[in-house]
C-alpha positions as CSV (number, residue, x, y, z in Angstrom):
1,X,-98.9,117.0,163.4
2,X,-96.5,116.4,160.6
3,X,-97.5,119.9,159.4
4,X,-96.7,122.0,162.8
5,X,-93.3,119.4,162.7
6,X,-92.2,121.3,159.3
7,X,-93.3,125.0,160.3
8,X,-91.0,124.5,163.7
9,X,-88.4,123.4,161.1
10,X,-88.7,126.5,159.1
11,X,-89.4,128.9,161.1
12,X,-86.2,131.3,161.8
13,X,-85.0,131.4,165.5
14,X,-85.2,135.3,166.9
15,X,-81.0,134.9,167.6
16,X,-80.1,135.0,164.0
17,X,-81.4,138.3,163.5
18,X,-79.3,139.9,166.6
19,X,-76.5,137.8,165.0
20,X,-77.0,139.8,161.6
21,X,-77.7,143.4,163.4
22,X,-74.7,143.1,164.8
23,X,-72.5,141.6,161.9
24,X,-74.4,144.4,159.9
25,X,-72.9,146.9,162.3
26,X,-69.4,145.5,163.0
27,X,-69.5,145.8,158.9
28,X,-70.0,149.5,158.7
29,X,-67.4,150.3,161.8
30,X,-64.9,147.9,159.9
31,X,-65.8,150.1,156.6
32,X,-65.6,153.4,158.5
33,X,-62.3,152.5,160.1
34,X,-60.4,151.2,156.8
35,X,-62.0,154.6,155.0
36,X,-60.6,156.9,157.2
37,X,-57.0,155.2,157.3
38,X,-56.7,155.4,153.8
39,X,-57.9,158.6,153.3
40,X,-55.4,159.8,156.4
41,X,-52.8,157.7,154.4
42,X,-53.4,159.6,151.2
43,X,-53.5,163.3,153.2
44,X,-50.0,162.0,154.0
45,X,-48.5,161.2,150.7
46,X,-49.9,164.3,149.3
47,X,-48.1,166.0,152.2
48,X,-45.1,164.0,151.3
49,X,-45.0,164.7,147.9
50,X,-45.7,168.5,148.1
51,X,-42.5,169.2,150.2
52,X,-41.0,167.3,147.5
53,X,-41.8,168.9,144.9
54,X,-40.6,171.9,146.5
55,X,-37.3,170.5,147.1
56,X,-36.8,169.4,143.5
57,X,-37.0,173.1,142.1
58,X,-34.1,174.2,144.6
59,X,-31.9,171.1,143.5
60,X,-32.5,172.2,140.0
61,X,-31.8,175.2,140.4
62,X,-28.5,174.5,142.0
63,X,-27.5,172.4,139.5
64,X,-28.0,174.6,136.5
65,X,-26.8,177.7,137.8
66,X,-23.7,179.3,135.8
67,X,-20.7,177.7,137.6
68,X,-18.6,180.0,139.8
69,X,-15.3,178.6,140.1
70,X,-12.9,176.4,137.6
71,X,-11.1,173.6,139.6
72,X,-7.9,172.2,137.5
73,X,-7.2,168.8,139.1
74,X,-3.4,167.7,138.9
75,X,-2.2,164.1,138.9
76,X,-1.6,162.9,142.2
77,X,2.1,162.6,143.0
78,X,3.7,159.4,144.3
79,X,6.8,159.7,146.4
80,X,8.1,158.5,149.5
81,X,5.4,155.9,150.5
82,X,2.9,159.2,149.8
83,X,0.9,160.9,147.7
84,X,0.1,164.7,147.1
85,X,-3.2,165.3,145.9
86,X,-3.7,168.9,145.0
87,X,-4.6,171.7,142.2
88,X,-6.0,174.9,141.5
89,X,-9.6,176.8,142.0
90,X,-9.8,179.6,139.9
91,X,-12.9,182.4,140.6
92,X,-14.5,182.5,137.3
93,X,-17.6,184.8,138.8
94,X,-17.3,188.1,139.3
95,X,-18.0,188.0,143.0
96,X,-16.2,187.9,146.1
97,X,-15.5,183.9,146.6
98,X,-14.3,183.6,150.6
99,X,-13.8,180.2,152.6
100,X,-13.3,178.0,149.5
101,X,-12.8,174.6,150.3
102,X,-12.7,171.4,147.3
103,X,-13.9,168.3,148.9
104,X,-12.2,165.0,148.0
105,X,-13.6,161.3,148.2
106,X,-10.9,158.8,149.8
107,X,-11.4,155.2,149.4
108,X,-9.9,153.0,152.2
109,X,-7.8,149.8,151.3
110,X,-8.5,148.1,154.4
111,X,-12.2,147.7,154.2
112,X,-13.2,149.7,151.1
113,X,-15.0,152.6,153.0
114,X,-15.3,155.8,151.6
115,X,-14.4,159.0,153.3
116,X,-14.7,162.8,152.4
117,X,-12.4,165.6,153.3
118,X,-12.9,169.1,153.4
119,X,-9.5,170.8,152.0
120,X,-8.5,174.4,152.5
121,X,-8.2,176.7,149.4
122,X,-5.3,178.9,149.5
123,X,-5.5,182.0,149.9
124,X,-9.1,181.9,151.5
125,X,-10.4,184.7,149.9
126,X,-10.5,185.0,145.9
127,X,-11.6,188.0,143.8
128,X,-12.7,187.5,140.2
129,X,-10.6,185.4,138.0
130,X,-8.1,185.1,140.9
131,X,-6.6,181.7,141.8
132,X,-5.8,179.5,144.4
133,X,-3.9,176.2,145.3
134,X,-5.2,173.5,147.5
135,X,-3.1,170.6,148.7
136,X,-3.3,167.3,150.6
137,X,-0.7,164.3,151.2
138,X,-1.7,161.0,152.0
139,X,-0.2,157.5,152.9
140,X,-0.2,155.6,149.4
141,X,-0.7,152.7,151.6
142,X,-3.8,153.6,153.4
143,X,-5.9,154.6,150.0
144,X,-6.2,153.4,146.8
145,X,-8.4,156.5,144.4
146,X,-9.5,159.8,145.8
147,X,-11.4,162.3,143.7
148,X,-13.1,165.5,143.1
149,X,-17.1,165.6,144.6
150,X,-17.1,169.0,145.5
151,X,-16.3,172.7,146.1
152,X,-17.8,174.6,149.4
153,X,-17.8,178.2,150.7
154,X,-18.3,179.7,153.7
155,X,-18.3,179.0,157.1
156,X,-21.7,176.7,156.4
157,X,-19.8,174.9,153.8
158,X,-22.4,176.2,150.8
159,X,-21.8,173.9,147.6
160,X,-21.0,175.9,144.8
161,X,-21.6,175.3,140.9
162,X,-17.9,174.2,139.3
163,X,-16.2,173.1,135.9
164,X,-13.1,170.7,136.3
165,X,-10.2,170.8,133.9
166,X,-7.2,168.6,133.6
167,X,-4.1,170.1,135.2
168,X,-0.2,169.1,135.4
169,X,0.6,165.5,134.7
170,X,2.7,163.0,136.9
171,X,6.1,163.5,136.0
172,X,8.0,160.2,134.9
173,X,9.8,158.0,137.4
174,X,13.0,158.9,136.7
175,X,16.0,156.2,137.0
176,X,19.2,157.0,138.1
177,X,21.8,155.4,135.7
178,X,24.3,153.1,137.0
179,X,27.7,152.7,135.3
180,X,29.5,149.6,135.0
181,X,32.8,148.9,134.9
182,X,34.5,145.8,133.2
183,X,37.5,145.3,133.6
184,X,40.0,144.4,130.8
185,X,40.3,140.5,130.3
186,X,43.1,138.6,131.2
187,X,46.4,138.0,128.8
188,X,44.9,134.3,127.6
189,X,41.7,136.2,126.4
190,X,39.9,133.9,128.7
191,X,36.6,134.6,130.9
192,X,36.7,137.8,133.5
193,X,35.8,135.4,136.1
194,X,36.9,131.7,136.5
195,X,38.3,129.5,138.9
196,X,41.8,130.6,138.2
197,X,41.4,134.3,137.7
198,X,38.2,134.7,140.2
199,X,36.1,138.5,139.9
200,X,33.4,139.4,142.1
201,X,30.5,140.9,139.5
202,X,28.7,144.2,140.3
């Protein structure tokens, strides 16, 4: 009795080998599913990374070509609450440069924000080693730097290779002088201005 008690306690119910079938098989779906997404995953990095790599060669290749133009920057020049930011592009290629424009970077005084401007390069077209001006005035107030980030051609606004060089200088303030008058002192050799003899002083 004792002995048919012990084989009922070890004897393995039929339900725990469904329970493992389908453990087994939720296993290998779980396996087949987190296979697949990482090998999609990698498909896409190696996607990612080819049309970067084709990228890179064209950015190099921009960046050391032979430059095409020489941009002398001037000083900007304060007066009357603004200031005239300009220079000169000179075509140091020996092509045909047409729809120059030098782009500037503005910083805002209010809130710091950056902005970019596109400004005209006068004349518009330049042949080899011929120059051009290009000039912009802005409130003093509203920015406090701008500077060079770029030179583009051409209606699409194609960035060109450039050399910068430093161009006239911000003349000195100039102060107008004043001239003062004193008059001669009194007889008694005593002050120009007292409470007997009173002078108003400029």
């Amino acid at each position: 009795m004792a002995e048919a008690h012990q084989d009922e306690l070890f004897t393995e119910p039929k339900s725990t080998t469904g329970l493992k079938v389908v453990a087994a098989v939720s296993a290998l779906i779980i396996t087949a599913l987190v296979f697949t997404g990482y090998t999609l995953l990698r498909k896409r990095h190696a996607q990612d990374s080819g049309s970067l790599a084709l990228s890179s060669p064209a950015a190099t290749a921009e960046s050391t070509k032979p430059p095409k133009a020489l941009i002398i920057v001037d000083e900007a020049l304060l007066q009357g609450g603004k200031s005239t930011l300009g220079g000169v592009v000179k075509n140091t290629s020996t092509e045909k440069l047409e729809g120059l424009a030098v782009e500037l970077e503005l910083k805002r005084r209010r809130d710091g924000v950056l902005e970019r401007k596109l400004v005209l390069v006068d004349p518009g077209l330049l042949e080899s080693q011929q120059e051009g001006h290009y000039l912009l005035e802005i409130r003093a107030q509203d920015y406090s730097y701008a500077r060079l980030v770029g030179l583009k051609a051409g209606p699409n606004s194609v960035p060109l290779a450039y050399t910068t060089a430093q161009g006239q200088k911000r003349p000195p303030e100039r102060l107008e002088p004043k001239t003062i008058i004193v008059g001669k002192p009194g007889k008694g050799g005593g002050f120009l201005n007292s409470p007997d003899n009173p002078a108003r002083v400029p």
